[in-house]
N, C-alpha and C positions, 0 to 999 in steps of 0.2 A: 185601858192602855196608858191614858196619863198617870195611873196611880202607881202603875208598875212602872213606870220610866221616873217618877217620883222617888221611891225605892230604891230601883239601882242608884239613881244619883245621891243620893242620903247614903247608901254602902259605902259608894264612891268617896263621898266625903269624912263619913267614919273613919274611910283607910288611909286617906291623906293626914288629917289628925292624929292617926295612931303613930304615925309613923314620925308628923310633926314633934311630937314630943320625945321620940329617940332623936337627940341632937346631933349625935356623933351618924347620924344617916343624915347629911346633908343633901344628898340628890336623892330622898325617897320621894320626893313629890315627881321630881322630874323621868322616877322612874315607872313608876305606879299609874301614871299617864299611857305611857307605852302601853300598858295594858290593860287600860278602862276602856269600854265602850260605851262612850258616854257621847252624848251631842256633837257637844266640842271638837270631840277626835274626826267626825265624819267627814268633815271639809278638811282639814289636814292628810286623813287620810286618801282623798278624792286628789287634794294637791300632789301625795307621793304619785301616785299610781299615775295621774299626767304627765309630771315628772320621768317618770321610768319608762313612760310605753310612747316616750320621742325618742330617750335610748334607745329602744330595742327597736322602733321603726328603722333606724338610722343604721344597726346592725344590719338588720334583716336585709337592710336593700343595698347592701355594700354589696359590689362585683369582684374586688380584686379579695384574694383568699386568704391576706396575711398583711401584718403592715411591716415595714421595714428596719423595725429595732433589733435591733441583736440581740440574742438571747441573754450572754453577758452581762450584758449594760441592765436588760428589764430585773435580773437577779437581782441587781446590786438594790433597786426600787422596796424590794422586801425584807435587808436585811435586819431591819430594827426588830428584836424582839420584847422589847417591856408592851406591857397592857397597858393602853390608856388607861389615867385616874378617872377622869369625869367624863360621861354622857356626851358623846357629838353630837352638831345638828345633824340633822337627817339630810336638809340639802348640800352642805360641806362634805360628808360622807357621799354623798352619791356625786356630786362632783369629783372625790378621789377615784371613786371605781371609774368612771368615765374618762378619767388619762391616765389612770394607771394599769387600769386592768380591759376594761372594754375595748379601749384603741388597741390593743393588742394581743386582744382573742382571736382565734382561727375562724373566718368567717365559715364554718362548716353548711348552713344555706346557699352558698356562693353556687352558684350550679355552674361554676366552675371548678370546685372543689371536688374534683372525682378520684381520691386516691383511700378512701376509709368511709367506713359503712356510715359515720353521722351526716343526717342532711338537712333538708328542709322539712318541718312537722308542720301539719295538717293545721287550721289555724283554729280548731277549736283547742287544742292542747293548752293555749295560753290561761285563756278564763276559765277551764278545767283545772288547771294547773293552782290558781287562787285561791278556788273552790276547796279543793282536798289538803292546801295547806290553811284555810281558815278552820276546816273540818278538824283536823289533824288526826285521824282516828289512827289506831295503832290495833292492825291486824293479828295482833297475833293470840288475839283470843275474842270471846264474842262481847266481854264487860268493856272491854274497847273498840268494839268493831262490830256494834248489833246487825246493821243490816247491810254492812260493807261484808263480812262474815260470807250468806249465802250469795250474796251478789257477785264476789269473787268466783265463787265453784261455780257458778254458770258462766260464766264467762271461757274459765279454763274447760268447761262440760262443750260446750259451744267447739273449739278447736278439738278437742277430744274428737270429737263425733268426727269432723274432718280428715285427721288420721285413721281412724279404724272403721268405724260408719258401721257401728255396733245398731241393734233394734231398739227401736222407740222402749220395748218394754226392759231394757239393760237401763237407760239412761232414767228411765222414770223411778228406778229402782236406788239407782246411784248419784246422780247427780246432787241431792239434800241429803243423801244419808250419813248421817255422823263417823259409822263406821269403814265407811267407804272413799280412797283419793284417788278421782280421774284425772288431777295434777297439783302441781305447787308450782306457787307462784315468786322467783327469788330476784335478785340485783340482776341475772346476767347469765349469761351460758356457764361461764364456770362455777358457779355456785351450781347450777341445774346439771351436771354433769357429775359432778360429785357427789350429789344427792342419789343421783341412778347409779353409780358403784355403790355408794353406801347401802343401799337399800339391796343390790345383786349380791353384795359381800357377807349380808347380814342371813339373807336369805337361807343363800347357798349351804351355812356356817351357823345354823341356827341350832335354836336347844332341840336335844332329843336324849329319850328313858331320863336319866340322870344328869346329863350334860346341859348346864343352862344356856349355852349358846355362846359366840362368837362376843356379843354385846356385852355381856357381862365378864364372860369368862379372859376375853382376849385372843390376839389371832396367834399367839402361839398355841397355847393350850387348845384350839378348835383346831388347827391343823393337825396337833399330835392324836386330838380325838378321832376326827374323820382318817385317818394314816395317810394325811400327806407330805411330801418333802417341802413343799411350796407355794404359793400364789401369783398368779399372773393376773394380766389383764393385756389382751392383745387385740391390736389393731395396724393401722396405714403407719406409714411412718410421718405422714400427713397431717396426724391425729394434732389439734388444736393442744396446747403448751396447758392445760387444763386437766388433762388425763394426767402429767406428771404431778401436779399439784394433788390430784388424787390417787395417786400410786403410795404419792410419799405421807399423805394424813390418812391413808388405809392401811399402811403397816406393813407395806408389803416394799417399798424402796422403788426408786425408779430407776433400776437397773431389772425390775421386775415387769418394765411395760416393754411388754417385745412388739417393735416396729419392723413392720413385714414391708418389702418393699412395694413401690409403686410403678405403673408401665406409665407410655409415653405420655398417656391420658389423665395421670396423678392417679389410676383408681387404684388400687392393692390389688397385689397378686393374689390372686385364687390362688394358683398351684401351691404359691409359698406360705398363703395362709392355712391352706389345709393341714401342709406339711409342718407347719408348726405346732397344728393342734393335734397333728397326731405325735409328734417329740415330746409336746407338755405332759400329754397322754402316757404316752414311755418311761417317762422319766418322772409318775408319779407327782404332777405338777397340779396343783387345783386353779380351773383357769374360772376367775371370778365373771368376765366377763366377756366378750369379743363384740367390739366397738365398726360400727359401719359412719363412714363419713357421708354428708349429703350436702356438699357445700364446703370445700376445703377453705381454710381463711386465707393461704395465698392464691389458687388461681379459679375458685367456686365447683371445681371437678367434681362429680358424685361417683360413693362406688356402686359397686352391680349390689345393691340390697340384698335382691333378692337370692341371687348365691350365696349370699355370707349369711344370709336367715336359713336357708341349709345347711350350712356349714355347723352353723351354732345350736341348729333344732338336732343334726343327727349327734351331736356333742354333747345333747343335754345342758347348755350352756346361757346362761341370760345374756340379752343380743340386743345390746344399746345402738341407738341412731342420733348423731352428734347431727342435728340440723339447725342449727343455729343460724345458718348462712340461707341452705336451702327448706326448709322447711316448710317458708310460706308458700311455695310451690302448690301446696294443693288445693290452694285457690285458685288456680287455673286449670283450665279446661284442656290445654293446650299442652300442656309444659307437666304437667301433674304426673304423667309414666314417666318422668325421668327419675320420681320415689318410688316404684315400683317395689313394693316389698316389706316395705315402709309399715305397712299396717299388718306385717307381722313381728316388729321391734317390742319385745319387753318394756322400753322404758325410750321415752325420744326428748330430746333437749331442742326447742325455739328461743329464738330472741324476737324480741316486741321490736327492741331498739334496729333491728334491722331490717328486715323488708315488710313489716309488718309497719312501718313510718310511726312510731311512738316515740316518747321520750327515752333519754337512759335509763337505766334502772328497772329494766322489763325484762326477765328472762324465764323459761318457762321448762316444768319434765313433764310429761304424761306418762302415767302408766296403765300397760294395757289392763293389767288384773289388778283390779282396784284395794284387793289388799294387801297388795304390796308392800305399801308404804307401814303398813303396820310394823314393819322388820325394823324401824327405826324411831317407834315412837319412842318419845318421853314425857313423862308425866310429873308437876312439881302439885302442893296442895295449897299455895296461895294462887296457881292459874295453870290453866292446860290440864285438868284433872282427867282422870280415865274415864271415857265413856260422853266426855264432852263434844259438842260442837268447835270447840277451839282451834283454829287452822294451825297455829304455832307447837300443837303436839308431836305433827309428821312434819318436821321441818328442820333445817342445817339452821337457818336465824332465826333470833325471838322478836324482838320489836320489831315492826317496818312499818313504810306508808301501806294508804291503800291506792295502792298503782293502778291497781284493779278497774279505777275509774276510766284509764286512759284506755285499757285493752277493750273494756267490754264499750268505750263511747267508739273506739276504733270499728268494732265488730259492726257496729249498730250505726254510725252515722259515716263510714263507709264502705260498707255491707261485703258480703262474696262478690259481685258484680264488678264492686268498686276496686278491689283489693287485685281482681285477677285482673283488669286493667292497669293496674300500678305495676305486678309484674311483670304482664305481656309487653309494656314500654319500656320497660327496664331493659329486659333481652332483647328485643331488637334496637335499642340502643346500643347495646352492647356487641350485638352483630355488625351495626352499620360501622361503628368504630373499629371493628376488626378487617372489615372491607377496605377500609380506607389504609389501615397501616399495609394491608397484602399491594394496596397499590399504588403505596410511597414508596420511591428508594430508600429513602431515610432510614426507614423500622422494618424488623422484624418481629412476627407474630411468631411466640413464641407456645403457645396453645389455644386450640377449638375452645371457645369458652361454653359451659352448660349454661352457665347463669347469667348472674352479671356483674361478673369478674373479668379482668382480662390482661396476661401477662404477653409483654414486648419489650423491645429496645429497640437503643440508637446505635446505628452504623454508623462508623465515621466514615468520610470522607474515601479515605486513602486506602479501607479494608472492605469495601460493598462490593469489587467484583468478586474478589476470591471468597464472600459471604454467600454470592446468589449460586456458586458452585458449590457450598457445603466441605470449602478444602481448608476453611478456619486452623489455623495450627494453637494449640493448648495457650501458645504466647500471646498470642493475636488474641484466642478468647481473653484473656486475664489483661489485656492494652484495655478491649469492652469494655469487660468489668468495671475497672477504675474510672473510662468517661461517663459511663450513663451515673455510677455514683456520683461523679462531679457534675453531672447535669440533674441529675433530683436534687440534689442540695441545693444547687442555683436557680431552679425555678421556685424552688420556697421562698428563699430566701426575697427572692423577687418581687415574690408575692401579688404576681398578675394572676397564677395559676398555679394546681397542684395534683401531681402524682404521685402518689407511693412509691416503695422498692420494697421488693425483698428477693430471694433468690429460687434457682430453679435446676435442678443436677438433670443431665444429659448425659451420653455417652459420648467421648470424644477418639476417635482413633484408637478402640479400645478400651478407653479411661472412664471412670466415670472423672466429671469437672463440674463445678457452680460455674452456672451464670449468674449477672445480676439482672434483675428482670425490673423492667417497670410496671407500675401494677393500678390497670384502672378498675376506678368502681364506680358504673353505673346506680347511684341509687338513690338520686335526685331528681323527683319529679319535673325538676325545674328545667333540667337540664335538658337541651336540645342538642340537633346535630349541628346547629352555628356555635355552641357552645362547645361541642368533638371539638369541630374543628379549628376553633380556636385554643384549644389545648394543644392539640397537634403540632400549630404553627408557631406558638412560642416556646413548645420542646425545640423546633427546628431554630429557631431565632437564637436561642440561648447556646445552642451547638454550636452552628456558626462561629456566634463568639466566642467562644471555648474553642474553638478548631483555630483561630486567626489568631487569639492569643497564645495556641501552643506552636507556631510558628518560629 
């Protein structure tokens, strides 16, 4: 052991040397440190890490959800663009992040911060988090990712099995097999969403006799091969802003994603989806795909699954599940029929970073017919070769971390048990906060929530009776609209608390109208109902003022 620490340190000095004698690299010594592991460095680097984890204690246990700078003014903090010439210290650096950037991050742990899916993470993430950046492996083949590689396909084989609850001898068969993908693993639902049309489009549009296929040949010439006039891809009009980004890099335009409407509930009309696919039908349309929501991203609403897997089976049609939202549902015992259907999806898109409590950067497809994903392999000869273990061959990105860490320590050190307890809190948080707006004057609930989503507003003052009689005139809606927007803006800004907005179409005296909706999300463990109801009560605080000052 001393001889090899001997060694390194004589490298070490070699490199310093070498580098001494290029002149004109006057900070090679200072830089070649940064990245020696040598003695020296160990107590330096023991002082960073003390250093940074009184930051992030200091983050972590902030209660108010924002600090009070303007957003203006922080801009102005960043406009310098030259690169430093020389090497900062390390504590001068970390002092700048600390009033420049730290003091005026979103505390997203604040479990008062219930308006977007980031929250508080589980507390093993941190030294996990150190781990796989000292590791730094680079998944996307196995010469950088040996046994991060198989460790990821169980992990994703693990959830796999949860959706569809295939036979022990399916999974013993697929889960290591090279030729075989029970998921991929990407940044985020919209990568994982794209992934599942690319691989439906490729499918569907593949080679046949003569015809090399879609991939090579292109979606004009596959259309004109198969004798179509067109490509679709249909779903909610609900469908997550992710489907257009895949309309428009499949070639097909997003005036080609047909948005079928929704009932009072957000789910998609059956009647008007069917009738759609049978128009597309008529009119010689090749429909790539038909998308089921399980977890809308503004109010968590799931559709009937299991209808639109009929719809899409007597169609012949590959039948994606956008659960991004709702998905980790089937860790509950409880809640898990509201995917009913679900484990007859083609292809299903999760995020880690949402109810599964992981960091960002975790999103996930599974496919049920594990060779699927072959519709979209690609093969280079310096990595990813054919017939490899390489995960980066079935996949939209090539380098990335191995995230993998965070799912499969998720899975494992807070197990099925643990996970359906995270949700089962979640929803009946979400319930109890919906109790409570039914029996304030204040708010109105504006939908049943499935999940733990949940869209409301504020009534003024002056419009609550003729609100609790349903006699709102389109003007009166549209007065709403403008205070609850002036009232989310003002609890941010506040930065005691924070809710979301986005909007919500109703039918008004024959009209359809936007509402704006206030938009809570349960999905901090942290959060309690002292903590509801202190959101509640500084919505109403902040109204007030805004009512007295429009006086």
């Amino acid at each position: 052991m001393a001889l090899s620490q001997q060694r390194q340190e004589k490298t070490q000095q070699n490199l310093f040397l070498e580098n001494e004698l290029t002149p004109h690299y006057a900070v090679a010594n200072e830089v070649m440190e940064l990245f020696a592991p040598s003695n020296s460095l160990v107590a330096t680097e023991a002082k960073m890490a003390v250093e940074t984890d009184v930051l992030i204690d200091n983050f972590l246990n902030a209660v108010n959800t924002n600090s009070s700078i303007e957003f203006s003014s922080l801009i102005e903090t960043f406009a310098d663009s030259q690169v430093p010439t020389n090497p900062a210290d390390f504590d001068s650096y970390l002092e700048y992040l600390a009033s420049n950037v730290i003091n005026h991050s979103i505390h997203t742990s604040s479990p008062r911060f219930i308006g977007h899916m980031t929250s508080a993470l589980p507390c093993f993430v941190r030294p996990l988090a150190k781990l796989m950046t000292a590791m730094n492996q680079n998944v996307v083949k196995i010469e950088t990712a040996k046994a991060f590689s198989p460790y990821e396909r169980q992990a994703l084989a693990m959830i796999h099995r949860l959706i569809y609850n295939f036979s022990d001898e399916f999974y013993s068969e697929h889960v290591q097999n090279s030729q075989s993908t029970l998921g991929i693993l990407v940044s985020g639902g919209t990568a994982a969403n794209i992934i599942a049309l690319w691989c439906a489009r490729n499918k569907s549009l593949g080679a046949k006799n003569s015809f090399p296929g879609v991939e090579k040949a292109g979606l004009t010439a596959a259309l004109d091969y198969y004798g179509y006039q067109g490509a679709v891809i249909i779903g909610s009009e609900l469908m997550h802003f992710s489907f257009e980004k895949a309309a428009d890099l499949l070639g097909i335009g997003t005036h080609s994603l047909i948005k079928i409407p929704t009932n009072r509930n957000n789910q998609v009309d059956l009647v008007a989806l069917r009738q759609a696919v049978a128009d597309c039908q008529s009119k010689n349309l090749h429909i790539i795909a038909i998308a089921g929501v399980a977890g809308t991203t503004d109010s968590g609403n799931i559709d009937s699954l299991s209808d639109i897997a009929d719809i899409a089976e007597a169609a012949n049609v590959h039948f994606h599940v956008d659960a991004a939202w709702g998905g980790p549902l089937i860790f509950s015992e409880q809640h898990r029929q509201k995917l009913a259907g679900i484990e007859r999806a083609d292809s299903v898109t999760i995020d880690g970073h949402k109810q599964l409590y992981l960091p960002m950067g975790i999103g996930m497809v599974f496919m049920r017919e594990p060779h699927l994903a072959s519709a979209i392999e690609k093969n280079a000869s310096y990595t990813m070769r054919k017939g490899s273990f390489d995960l980066g061959k079935r996949a939209l990105e090539g380098s990335r971390p191995g995230m993998a860490l965070f799912l499969h320590a998720g899975l494992h050190l807070i197990g099925l048990k643990g996970y359906e307890f995270l949700i089962d809190a979640g929803i009946e948080k979400t319930q109890y906060m919906a109790d409570c707006i039914n029996a304030m004057p204040e708010f109105e609930l504006l939908s049943e929530p499935d999940i733990n989503l949940l869209l409301y507003r504020y009534i003024p003052q002056s419009l609550r009776e003729v609100a609790v009689k349903k006699q709102l005139a389109e003007s009166e809606n549209k007065q709403i609209n403008i205070f609850n927007e002036r009232l989310q803006k003002s609890q941010r800004q506040a930065g005691r608390t924070f809710i979301s907005r986005t909007t919500k179409r109703i039918n008004c005296l024959d009209r359809e109208i936007s509402l704006t909706a206030l938009r809570a999300v349960i999905a901090n463990p942290l959060t309690t109902k002292d903590d509801i109801d202190a959101v509640l009560h500084d919505q109403i605080k902040i109204a007030l003022d805004l009512e007295i000052s429009d006086c």
